[in-house]
N, C-alpha and C positions, 0 to 999 in steps of 0.2 A: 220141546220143553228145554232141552240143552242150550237152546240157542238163545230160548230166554232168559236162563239163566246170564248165560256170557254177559248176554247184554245187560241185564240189570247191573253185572259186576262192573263192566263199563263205567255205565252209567256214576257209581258209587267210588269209583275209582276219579272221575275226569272231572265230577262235579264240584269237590272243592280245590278246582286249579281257577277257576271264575271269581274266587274270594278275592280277597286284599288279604295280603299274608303276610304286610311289613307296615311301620308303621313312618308317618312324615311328620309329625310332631305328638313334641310331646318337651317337659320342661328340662330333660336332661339336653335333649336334641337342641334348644333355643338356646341353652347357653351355651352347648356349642359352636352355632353358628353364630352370637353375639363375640364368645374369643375369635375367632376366625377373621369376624369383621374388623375386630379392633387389631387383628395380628396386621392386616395387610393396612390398615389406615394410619399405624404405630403409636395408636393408644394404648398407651400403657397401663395405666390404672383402670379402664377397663377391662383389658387381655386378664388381670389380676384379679380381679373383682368375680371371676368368671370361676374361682377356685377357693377351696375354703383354707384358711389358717393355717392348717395342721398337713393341708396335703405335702403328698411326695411325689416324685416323679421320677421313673427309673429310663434312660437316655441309654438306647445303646450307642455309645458314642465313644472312642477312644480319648479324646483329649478331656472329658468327664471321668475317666478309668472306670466308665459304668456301676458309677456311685448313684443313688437316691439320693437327687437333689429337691431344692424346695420351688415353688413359682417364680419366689425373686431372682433364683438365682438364674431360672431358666430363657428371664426374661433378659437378666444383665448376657447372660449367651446369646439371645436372639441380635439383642443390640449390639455386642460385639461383630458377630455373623455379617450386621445389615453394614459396618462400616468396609468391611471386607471385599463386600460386591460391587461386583463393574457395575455397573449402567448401561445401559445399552437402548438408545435412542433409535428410532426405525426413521429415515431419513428419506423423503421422494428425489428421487433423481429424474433429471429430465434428460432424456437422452436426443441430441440436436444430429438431426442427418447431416452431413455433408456431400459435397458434388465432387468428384474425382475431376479432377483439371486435367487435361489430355497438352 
């Protein structure tokens, strides 16, 4: 009887690890991946569009002094940020054998 017991607990225990316990959309989730898209495409009034009016945004960021900023402003930072970055091209090199001349 012990052992049936065990096991039912088991049972009750492992059986909702087979659920779905997170969720892949939903409309909070789509406007996030809609900013995201436009953050990396540098649609701006998009990236904007993704946030209402009145929001705030708090940036741990020292050159912000971790002030609650607004979308505009966070966006004129992105844009400054994006002028700041190297670029970095990935280049094929062909590498040509040579014969040692004796």
């Amino acid at each position: 009887m012990n052992k049936l017991f065990n096991f039912a607990i088991c049972l009750l225990i492992i059986s909702p690890c087979d659920q779905k316990q997170f969720v892949i959309s939903s409309p909070e989730i789509d406007i996030v991946r809609k900013a995201n898209e436009a953050y990396f495409k540098g649609d701006w009034v998009t990236f904007r569009s993704a946030s209402d009016d009145n929001a705030r945004i708090w940036l741990n960021a020292p050159r912000l002094k971790n002030t609650k900023i607004t979308p505009d402003q966070l966006i004129d930072s992105f844009k400054a940020d994006i002028k700041n970055i190297l670029t970095i091209k990935w280049v094929k090199i062909r590498i040509m054998k040579t014969r040692d001349t004796e």
